[in-house]
C-alpha angles and dihedrals in degrees: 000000000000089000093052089050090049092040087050085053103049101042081046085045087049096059098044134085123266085243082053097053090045087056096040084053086053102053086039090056087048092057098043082055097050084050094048101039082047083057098046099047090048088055097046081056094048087047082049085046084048110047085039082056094044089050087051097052092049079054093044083044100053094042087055095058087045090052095049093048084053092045089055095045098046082048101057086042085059096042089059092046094055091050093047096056085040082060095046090055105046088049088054090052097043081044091050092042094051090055096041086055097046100049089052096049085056092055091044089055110100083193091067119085105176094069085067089048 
């Protein structure tokens, strides 16, 4: 498709006069500047995109760290916590069982009276 434009150009190039094709070279050169200075100017605004995306990873970043420090310390708050309540519980059984046993050793006892009574 490139070889039939070019072709075009230069039969057109060919029947004009030499003030004409330096004419038809200018505005080509014209329009090979808009294209470029389009391109360049696409390119600054991508290097703007990039260096905005590059801002916003160092703060993501840095809002991850910040979020993983909060998620260990809430963590170890929780662990306590658990084994707190584990504790708890296994001090309220031993307490239950020493008074179960010891109600019952009473009661088991022929030398205590008051239990009769």
């Amino acid at each position: 498709m490139m070889l039939h434009k070019e072709s075009s150009i230069d039969e057109r190039s060919c029947s004009l006069s030499p003030d004409d094709q330096l004419a038809d070279v200018g505005f080509q050169v014209n329009d090979t500047t808009a294209v470029l200075d389009h391109a360049m100017r696409i390119l600054y605004d991508r290097g703007d995109k990039t260096h905005e995306l590059a801002d916003k990873t160092g703060q993501l970043k840095g809002s991850a760290q910040g979020f993983r420090r909060g998620a260990n310390r809430m963590r170890k708050q929780l662990w306590w916590r658990d084994m707190k309540m584990r504790i708890g519980i296994i001090l309220a059984i031993l307490i239950l069982l020493s008074i179960i046993i010891a109600t019952s050793s009473e009661c088991n006892d022929p030398t205590n009276m008051s239990v009769y009574l």
